[in-house]
NURO-54791 format. One line per field, with one value per atom (N, C-alpha, C): residue in one letter; chain; x, y, z. Coordinates in nm, 2 decimals, decimal comma. Example, Ala and Ser with C-alpha at 12.3 -4.5 7.8 and 13.67 -1.06 7.14 Angstrom:
<kolkols>
code	A A A S S S
unit	A A A A A A
u	1,32 1,23 1,32 1,28 1,37 1,29
v	-0,57 -0,45 -0,33 -0,22 -0,11 0,00
w	0,78 0,78 0,78 0,71 0,71 0,79
</kolkols>
This chain:
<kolkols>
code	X X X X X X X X X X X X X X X X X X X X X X X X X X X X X X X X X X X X X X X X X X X X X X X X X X X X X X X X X X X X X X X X X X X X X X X X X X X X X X X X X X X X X X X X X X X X X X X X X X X X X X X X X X X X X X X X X X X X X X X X X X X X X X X X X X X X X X X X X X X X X X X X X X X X X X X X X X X X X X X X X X X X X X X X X X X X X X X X X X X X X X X X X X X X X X X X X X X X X X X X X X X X X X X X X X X X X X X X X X X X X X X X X X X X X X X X X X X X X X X X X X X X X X X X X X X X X X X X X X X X X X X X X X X X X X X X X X X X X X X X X X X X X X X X X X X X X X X X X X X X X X X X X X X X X X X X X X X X X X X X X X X X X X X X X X X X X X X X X X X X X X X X X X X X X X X X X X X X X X X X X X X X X X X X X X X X X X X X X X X X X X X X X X X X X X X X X X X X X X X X X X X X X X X X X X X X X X X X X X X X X X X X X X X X X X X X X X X X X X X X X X X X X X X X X X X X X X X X X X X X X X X X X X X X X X X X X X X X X X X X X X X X X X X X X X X X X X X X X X X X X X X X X X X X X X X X X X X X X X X X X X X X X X X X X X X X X X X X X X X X X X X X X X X X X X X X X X X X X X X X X X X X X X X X X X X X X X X X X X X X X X X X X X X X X X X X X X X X X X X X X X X X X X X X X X X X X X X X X X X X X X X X X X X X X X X X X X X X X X X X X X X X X X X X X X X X X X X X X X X X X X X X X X X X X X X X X X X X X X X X X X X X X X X X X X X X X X X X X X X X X X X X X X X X X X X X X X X X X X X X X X X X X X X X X X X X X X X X X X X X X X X X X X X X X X X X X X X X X X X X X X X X X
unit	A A A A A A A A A A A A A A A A A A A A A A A A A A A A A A A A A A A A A A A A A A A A A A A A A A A A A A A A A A A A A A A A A A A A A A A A A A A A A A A A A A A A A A A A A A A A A A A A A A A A A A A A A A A A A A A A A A A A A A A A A A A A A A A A A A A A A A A A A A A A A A A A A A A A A A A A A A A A A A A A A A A A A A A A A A A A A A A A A A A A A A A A A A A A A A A A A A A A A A A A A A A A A A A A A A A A A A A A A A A A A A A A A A A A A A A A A A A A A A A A A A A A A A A A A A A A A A A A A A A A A A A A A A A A A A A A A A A A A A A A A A A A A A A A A A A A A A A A A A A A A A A A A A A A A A A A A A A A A A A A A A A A A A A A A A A A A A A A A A A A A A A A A A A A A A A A A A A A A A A A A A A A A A A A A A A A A A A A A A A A A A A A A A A A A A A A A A A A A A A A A A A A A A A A A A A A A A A A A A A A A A A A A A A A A A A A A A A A A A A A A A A A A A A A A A A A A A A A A A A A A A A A A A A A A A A A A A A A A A A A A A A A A A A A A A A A A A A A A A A A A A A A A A A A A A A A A A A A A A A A A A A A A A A A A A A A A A A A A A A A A A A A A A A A A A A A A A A A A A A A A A A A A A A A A A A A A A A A A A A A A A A A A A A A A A A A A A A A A A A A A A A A A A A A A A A A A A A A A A A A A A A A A A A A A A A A A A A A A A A A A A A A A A A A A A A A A A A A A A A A A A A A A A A A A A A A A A A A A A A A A A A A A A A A A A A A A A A A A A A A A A A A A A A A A A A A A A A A A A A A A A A A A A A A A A A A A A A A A A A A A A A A A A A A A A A A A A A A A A A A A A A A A
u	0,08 0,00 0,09 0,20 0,26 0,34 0,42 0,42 0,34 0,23 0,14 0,12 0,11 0,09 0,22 0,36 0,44 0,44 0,39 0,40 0,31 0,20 0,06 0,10 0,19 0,24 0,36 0,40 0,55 0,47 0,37 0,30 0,25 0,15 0,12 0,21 0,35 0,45 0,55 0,52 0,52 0,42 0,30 0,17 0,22 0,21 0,25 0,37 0,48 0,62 0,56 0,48 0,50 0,40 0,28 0,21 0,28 0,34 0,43 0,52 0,60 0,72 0,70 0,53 0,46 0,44 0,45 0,38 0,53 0,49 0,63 0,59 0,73 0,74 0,76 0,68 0,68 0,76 0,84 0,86 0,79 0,74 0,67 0,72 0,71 0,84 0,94 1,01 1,19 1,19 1,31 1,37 1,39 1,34 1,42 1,40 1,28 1,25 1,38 1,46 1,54 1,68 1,71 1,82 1,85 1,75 1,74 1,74 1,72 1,71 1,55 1,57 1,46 1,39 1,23 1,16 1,10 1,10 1,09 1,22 1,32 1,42 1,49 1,56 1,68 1,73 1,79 1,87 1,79 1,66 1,58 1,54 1,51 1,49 1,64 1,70 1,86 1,88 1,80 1,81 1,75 1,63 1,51 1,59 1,69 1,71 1,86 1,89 2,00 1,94 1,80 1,77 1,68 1,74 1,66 1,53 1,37 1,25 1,22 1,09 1,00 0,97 0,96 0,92 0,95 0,92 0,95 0,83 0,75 0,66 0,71 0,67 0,68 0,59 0,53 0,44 0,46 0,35 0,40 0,33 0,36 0,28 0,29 0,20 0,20 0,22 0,32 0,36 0,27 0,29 0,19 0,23 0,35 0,41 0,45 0,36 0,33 0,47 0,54 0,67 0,62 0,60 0,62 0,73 0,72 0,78 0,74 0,85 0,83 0,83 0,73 0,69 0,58 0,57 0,45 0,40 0,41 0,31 0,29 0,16 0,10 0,20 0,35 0,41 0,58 0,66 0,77 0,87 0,86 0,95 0,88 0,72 0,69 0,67 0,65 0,66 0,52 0,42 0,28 0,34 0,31 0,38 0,25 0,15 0,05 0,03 0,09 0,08 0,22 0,31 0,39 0,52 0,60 0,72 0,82 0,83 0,95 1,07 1,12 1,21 1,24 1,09 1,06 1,08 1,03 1,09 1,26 1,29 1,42 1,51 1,44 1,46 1,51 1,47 1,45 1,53 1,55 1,62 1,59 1,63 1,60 1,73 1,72 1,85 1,96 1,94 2,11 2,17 2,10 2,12 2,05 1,97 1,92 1,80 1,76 1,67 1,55 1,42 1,32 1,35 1,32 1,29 1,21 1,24 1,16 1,11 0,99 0,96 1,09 1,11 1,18 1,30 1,39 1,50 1,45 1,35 1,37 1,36 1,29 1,28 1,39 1,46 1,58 1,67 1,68 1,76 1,75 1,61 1,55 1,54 1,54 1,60 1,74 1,81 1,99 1,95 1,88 1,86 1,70 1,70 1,59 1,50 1,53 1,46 1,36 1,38 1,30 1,15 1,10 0,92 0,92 0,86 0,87 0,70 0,65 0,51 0,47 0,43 0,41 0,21 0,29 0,15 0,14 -0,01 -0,03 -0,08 -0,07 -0,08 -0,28 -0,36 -0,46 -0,44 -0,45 -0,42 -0,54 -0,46 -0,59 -0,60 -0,62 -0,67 -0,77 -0,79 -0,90 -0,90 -0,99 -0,98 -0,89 -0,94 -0,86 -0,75 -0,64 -0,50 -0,47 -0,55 -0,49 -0,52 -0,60 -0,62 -0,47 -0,46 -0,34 -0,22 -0,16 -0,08 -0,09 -0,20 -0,18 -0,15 -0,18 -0,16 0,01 0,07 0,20 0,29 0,19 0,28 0,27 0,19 0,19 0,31 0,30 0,37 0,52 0,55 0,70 0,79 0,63 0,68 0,72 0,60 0,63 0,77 0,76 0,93 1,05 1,08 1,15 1,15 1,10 1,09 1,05 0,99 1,01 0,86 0,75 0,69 0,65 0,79 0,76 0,81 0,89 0,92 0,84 0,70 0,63 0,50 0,42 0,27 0,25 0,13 0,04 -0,05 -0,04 -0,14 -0,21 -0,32 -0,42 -0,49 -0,52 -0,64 -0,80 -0,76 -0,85 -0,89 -1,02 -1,13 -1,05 -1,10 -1,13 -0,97 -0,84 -0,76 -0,69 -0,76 -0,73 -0,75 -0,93 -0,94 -0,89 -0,83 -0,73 -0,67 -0,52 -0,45 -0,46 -0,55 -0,63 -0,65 -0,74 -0,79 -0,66 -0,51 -0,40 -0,29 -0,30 -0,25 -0,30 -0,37 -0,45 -0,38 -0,27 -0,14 -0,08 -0,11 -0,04 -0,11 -0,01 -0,07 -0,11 -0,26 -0,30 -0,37 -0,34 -0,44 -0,51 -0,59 -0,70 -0,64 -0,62 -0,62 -0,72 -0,81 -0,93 -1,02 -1,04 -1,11 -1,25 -1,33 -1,47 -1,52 -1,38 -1,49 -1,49 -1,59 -1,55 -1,44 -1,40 -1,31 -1,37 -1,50 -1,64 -1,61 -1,62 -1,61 -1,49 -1,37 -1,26 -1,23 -1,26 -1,23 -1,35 -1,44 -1,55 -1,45 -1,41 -1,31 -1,20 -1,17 -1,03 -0,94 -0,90 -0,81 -0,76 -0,56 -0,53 -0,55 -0,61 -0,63 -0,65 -0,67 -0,64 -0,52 -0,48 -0,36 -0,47 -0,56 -0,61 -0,55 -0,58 -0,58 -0,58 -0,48 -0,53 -0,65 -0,72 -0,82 -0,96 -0,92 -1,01 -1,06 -0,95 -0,96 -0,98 -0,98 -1,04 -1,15 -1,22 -1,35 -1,47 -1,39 -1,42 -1,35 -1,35 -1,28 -1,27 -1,35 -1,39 -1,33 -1,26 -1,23 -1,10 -1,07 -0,91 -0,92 -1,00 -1,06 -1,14 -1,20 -1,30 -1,20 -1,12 -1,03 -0,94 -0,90 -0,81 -0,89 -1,03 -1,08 -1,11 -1,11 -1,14 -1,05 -0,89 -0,77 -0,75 -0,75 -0,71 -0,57 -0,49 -0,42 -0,44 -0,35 -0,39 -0,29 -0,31 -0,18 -0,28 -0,17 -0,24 -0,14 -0,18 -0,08 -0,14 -0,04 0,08 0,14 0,17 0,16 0,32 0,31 0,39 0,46 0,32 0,39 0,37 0,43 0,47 0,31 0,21 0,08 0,04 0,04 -0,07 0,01 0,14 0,23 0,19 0,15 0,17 0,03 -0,04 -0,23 -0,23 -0,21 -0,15 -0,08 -0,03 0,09 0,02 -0,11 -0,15 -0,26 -0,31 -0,42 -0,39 -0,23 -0,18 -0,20 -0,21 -0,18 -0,08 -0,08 0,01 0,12 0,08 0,21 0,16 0,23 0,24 0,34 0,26 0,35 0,37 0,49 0,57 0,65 0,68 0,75 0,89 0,86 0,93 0,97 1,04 1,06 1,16 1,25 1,34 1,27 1,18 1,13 1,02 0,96 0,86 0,92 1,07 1,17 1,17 1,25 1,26 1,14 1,01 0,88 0,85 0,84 0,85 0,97 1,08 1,19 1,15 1,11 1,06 0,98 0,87 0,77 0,77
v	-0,12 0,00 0,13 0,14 0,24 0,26 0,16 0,17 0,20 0,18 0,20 0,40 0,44 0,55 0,63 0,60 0,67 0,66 0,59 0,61 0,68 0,70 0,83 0,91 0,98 1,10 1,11 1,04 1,05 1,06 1,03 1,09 1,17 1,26 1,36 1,43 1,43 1,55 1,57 1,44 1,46 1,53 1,54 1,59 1,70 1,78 1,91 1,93 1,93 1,94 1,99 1,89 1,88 2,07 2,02 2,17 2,27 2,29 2,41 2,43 2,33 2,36 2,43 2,39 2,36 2,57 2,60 2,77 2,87 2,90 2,98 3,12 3,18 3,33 3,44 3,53 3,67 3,77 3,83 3,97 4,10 4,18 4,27 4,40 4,47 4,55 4,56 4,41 4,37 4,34 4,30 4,28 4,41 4,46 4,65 4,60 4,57 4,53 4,56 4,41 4,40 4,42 4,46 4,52 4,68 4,78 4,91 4,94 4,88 4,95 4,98 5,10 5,15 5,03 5,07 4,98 5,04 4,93 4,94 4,94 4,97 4,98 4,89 4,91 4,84 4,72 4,80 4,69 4,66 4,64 4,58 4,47 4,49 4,36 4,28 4,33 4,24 4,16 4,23 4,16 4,04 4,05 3,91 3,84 3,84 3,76 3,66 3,73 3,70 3,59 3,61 3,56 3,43 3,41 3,33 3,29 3,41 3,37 3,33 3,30 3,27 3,37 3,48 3,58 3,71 3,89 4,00 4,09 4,20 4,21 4,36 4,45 4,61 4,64 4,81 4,89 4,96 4,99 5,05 5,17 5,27 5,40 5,47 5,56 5,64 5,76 5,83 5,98 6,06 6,17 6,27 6,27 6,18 6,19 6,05 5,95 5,86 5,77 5,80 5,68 5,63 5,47 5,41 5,40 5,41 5,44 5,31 5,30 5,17 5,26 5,26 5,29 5,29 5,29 5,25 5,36 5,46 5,54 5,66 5,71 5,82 5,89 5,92 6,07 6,01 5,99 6,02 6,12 6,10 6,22 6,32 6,35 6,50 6,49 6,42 6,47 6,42 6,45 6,37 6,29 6,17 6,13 6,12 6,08 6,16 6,24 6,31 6,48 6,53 6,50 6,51 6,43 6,51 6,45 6,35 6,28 6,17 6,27 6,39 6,46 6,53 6,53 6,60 6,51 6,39 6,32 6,26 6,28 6,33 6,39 6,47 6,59 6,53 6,40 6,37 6,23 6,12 6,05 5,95 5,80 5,74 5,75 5,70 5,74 5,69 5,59 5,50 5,54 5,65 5,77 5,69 5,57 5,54 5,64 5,69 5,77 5,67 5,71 5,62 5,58 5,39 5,30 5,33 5,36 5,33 5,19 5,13 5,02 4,95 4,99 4,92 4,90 4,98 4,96 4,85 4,85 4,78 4,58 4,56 4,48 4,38 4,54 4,46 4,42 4,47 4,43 4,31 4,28 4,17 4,03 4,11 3,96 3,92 3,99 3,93 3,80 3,75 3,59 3,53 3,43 3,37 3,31 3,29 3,22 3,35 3,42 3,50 3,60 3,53 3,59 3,76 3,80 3,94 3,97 4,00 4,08 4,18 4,24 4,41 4,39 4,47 4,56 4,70 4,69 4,81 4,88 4,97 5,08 5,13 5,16 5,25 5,37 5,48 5,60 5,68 5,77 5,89 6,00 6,00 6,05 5,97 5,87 5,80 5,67 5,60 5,46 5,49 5,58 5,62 5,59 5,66 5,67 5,54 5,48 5,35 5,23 5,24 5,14 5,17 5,29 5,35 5,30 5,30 5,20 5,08 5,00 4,84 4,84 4,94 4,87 4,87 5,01 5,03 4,91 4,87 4,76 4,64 4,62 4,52 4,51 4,60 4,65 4,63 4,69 4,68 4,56 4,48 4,30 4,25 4,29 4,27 4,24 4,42 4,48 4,37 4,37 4,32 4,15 4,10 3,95 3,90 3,97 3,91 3,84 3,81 3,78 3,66 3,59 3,46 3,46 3,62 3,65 3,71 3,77 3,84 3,81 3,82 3,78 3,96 3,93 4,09 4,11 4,16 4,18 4,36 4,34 4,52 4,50 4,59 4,64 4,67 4,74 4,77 4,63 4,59 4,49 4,55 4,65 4,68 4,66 4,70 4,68 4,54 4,47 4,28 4,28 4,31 4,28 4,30 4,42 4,53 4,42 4,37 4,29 4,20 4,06 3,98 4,03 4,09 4,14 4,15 4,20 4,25 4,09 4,03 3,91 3,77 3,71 3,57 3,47 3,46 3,40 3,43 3,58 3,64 3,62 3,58 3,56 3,66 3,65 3,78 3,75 3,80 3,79 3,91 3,92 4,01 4,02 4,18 4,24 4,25 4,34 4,38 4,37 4,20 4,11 4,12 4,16 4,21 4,07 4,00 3,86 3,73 3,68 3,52 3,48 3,33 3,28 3,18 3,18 3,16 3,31 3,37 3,53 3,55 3,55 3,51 3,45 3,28 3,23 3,22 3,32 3,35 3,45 3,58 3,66 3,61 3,47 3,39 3,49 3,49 3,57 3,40 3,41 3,32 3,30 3,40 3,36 3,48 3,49 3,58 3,62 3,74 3,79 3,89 3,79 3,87 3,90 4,04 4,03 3,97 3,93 3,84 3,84 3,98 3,99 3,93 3,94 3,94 3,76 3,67 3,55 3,48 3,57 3,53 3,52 3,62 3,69 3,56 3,52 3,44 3,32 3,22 3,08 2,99 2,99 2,90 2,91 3,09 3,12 2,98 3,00 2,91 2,80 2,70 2,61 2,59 2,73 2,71 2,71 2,85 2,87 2,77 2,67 2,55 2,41 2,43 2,36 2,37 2,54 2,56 2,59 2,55 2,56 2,70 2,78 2,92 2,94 3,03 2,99 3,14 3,08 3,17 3,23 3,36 3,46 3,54 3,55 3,61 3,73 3,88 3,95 4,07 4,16 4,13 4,04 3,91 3,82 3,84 3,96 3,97 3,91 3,81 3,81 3,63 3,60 3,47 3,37 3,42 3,33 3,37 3,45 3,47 3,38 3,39 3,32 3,14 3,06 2,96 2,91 3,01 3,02 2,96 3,05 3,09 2,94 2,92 2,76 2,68 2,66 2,53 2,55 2,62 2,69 2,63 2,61 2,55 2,66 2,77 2,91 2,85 2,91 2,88 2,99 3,12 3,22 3,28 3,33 3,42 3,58 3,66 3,79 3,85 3,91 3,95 4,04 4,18 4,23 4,17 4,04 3,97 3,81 3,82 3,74 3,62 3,67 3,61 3,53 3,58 3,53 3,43 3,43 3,32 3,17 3,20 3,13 3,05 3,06 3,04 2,97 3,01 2,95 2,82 2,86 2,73 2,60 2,62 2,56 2,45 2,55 2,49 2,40 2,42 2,30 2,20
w	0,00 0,00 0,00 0,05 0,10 -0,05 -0,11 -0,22 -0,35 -0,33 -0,46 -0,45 -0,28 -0,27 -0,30 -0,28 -0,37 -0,47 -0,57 -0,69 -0,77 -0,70 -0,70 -0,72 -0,60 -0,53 -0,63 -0,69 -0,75 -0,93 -0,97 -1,06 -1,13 -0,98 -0,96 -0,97 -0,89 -0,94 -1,08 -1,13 -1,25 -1,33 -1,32 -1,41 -1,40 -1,29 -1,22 -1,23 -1,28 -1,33 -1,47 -1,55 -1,66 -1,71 -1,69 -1,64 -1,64 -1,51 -1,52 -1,58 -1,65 -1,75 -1,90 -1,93 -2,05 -2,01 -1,95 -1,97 -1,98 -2,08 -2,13 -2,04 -2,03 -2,01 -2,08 -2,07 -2,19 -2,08 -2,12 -2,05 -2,06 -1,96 -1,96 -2,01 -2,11 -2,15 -2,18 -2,19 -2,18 -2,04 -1,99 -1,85 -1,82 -1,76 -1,70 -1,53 -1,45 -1,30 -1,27 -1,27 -1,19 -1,22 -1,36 -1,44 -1,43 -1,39 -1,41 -1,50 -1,62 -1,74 -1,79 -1,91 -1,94 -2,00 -1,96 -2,02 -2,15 -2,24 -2,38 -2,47 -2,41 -2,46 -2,51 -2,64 -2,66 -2,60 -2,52 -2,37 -2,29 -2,25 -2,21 -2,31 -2,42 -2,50 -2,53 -2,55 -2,58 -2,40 -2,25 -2,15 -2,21 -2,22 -2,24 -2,33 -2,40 -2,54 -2,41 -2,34 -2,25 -2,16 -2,12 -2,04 -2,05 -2,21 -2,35 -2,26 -2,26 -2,22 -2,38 -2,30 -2,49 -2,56 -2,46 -2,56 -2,49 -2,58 -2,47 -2,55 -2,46 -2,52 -2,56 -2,62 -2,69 -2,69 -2,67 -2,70 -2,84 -2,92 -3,00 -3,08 -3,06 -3,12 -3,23 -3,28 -3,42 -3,37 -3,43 -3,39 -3,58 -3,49 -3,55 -3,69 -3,78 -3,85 -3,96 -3,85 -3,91 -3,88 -3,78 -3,73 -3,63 -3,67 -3,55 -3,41 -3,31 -3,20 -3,09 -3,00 -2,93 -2,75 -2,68 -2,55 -2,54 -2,37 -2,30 -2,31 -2,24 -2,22 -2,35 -2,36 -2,44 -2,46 -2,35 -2,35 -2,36 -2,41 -2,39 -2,29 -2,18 -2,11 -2,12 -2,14 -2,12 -2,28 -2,37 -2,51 -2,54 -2,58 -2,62 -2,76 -2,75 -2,87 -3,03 -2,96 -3,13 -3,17 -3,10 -3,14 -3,15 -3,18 -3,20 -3,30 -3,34 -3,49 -3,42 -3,47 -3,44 -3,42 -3,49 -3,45 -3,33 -3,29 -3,19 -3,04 -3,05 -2,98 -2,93 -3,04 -3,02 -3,00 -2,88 -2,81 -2,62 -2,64 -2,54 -2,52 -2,45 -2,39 -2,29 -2,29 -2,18 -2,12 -1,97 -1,89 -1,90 -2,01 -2,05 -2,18 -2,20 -2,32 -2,46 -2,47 -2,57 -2,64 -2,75 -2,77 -2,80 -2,82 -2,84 -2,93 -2,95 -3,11 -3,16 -3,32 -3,41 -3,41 -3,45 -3,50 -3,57 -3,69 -3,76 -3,69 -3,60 -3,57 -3,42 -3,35 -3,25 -3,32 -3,42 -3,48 -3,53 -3,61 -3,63 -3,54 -3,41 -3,30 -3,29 -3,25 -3,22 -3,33 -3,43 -3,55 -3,55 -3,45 -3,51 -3,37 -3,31 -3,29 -3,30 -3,29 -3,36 -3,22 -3,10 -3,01 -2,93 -2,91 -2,78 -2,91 -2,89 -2,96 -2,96 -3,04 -3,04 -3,00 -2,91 -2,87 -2,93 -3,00 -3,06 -3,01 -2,89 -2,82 -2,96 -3,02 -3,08 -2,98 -2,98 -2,89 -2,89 -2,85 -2,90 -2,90 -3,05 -3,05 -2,99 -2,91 -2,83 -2,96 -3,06 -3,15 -3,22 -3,17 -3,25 -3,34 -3,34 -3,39 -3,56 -3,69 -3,79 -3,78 -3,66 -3,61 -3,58 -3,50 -3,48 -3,59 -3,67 -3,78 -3,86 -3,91 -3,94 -3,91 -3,79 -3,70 -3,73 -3,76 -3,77 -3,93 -3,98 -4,09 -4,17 -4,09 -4,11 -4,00 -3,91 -3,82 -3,96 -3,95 -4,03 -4,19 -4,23 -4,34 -4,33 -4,22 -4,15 -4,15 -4,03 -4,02 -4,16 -4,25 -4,38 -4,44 -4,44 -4,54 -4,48 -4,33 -4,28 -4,27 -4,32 -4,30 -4,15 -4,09 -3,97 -3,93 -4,00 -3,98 -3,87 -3,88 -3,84 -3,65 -3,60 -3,52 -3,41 -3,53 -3,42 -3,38 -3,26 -3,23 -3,19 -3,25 -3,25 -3,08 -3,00 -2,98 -2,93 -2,90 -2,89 -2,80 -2,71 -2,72 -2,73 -2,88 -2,96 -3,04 -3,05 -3,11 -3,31 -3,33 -3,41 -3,46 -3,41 -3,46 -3,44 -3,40 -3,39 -3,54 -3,59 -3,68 -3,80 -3,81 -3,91 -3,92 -3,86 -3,84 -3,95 -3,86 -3,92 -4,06 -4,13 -4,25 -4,33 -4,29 -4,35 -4,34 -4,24 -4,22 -4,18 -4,28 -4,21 -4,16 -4,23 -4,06 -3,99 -3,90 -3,79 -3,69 -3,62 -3,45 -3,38 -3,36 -3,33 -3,17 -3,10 -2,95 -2,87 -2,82 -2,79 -2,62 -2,57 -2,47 -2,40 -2,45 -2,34 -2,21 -2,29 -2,13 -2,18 -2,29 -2,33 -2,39 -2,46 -2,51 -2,50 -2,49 -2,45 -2,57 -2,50 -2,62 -2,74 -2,72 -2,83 -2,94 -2,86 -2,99 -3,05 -2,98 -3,01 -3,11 -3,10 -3,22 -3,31 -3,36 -3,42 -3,50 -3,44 -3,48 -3,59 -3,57 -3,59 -3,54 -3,40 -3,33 -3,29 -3,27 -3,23 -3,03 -2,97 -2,84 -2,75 -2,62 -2,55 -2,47 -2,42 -2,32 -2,27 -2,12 -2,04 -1,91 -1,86 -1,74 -1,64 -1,51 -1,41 -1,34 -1,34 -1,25 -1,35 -1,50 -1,56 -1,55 -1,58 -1,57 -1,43 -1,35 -1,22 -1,18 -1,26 -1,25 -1,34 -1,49 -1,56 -1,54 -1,37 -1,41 -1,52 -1,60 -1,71 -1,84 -1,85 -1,97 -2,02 -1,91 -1,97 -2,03 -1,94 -2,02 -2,20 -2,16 -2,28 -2,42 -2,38 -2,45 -2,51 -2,39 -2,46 -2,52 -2,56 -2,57 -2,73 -2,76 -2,87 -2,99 -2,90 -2,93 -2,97 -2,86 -2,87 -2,78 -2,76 -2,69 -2,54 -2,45 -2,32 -2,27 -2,24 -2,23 -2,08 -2,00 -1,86 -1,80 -1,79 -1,74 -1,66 -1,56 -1,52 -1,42 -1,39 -1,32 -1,23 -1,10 -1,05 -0,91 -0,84 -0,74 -0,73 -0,66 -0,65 -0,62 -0,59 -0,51 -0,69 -0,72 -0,88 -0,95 -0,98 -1,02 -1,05 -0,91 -0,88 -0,89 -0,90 -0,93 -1,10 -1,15 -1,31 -1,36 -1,34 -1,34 -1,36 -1,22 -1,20 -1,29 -1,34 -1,45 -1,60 -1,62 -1,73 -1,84 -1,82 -1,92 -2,01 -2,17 -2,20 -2,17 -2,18 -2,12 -1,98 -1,97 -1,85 -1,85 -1,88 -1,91 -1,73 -1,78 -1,63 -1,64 -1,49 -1,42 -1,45 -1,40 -1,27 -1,34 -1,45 -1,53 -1,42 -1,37 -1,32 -1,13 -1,12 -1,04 -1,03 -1,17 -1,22 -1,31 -1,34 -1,40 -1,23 -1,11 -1,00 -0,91 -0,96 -0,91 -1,01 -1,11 -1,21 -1,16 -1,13 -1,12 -0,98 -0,89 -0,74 -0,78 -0,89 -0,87 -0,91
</kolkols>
């Protein structure tokens, strides 16, 4: 008896080994957390390629001028970036003296190796759905010129510019931000999956399931602390976007 019960329990930690090993990690911005480095940046994405995850994710915006740009927030340093010139932005600086990426140049960073996934968050433009259709179609165009298609997964946001996407690329990996639709609508959409919120999949226990049922795939963020982490895991997500890359690497490892 005592032996049939180790072998249960010896199993079981295999199922759950296997589980957790099976969910890849995205970086949230590049590695900056625990590196100090700017997030979005350069050397934040060349971290994540160091720290060979599966993938690193990028924001990406339309300046008043029609250059794609790679950051999180609406403003650059004080600079409104849709309303304003890519030269204009270049007025300005992250603190390791890198100036903001262009699209095209962050990309090509990111193609000189082949393993770490490229994320392109399109950004929603605060000028209006126009601006940002605008944006997907020049993202798209870029992936294009550059060959990198096979490097990057899309995701937004904006509904409307999932579909853009989709409409401009029927084999680009596209996944839905928001949290607004089931993963029934989803792959109605033909979107390749969601990257929801943790609170959102909380709220909705079932999405995960439905989701992997309908062979969509499951992306959950920002998964920073060690209990959402090990929640998330045993959930069998396929990604898990993070802060705290190096600490979810470490939680995985434990189990």
């Amino acid at each position: 008896m005592k032996n049939k019960t180790l072998v249960m329990l010896t199993l079981l930690s295999a199922v759950s080994f296997a589980s957790f090993a099976q969910t890849q990690i995205i970086a949230h911005r590049g590695v900056w957390k625990n590196t100090n480095l700017p997030q979005n940046s350069i050397a934040s994405l060349n971290a994540a390629v160091e720290q060979k995850l599966w993938g690193s994710e990028f924001d990406v915006h339309l300046t008043k001028d029609d250059v794609l740009v790679i950051n999180h927030d609406n403003d650059f340093y004080g600079i409104d970036i849709a309303t304003s010139t890519y030269e204009e932005l270049l007025t300005k600086k992250h603190p390791n003296g890198e100036k903001i990426p262009t699209l095209t140049e962050y990309l090509k960073e990111g193609l000189k190796q082949k393993d770490v996934k490229l994320v392109l968050e399109l950004k929603t433009n605060k000028l209006g759905t126009e601006r940002t259709l605008k944006a997907a179609d020049l993202a798209i165009a870029t992936v294009k010129e550059l060959k990198a298609k096979n490097a990057v997964e899309y995701i937004a946001f904006s509904y409307d510019a999932c579909v853009r996407l989709r409409e401009l690329d029927k084999k680009a990996k596209i996944h839905y931000l928001n949290g607004d639709k089931s993963p029934k609508e989803l792959k109605d959409a033909k979107f390749d999956g969601f990257d929801y919120n943790l609170s959102v999949l909380k709220k909705h226990p079932t999405w995960i399931k439905e989701a992997k049922d309908l062979k969509l795939k499951t992306n959950v963020w920002t998964v920073n602390t060690e209990a959402d982490m090990i929640f998330f895991l045993g959930e069998n997500v396929d990604y898990i976007t993070t802060d705290q890359p190096e600490l979810l690497r470490t939680v995985k490892e434990k189990k």
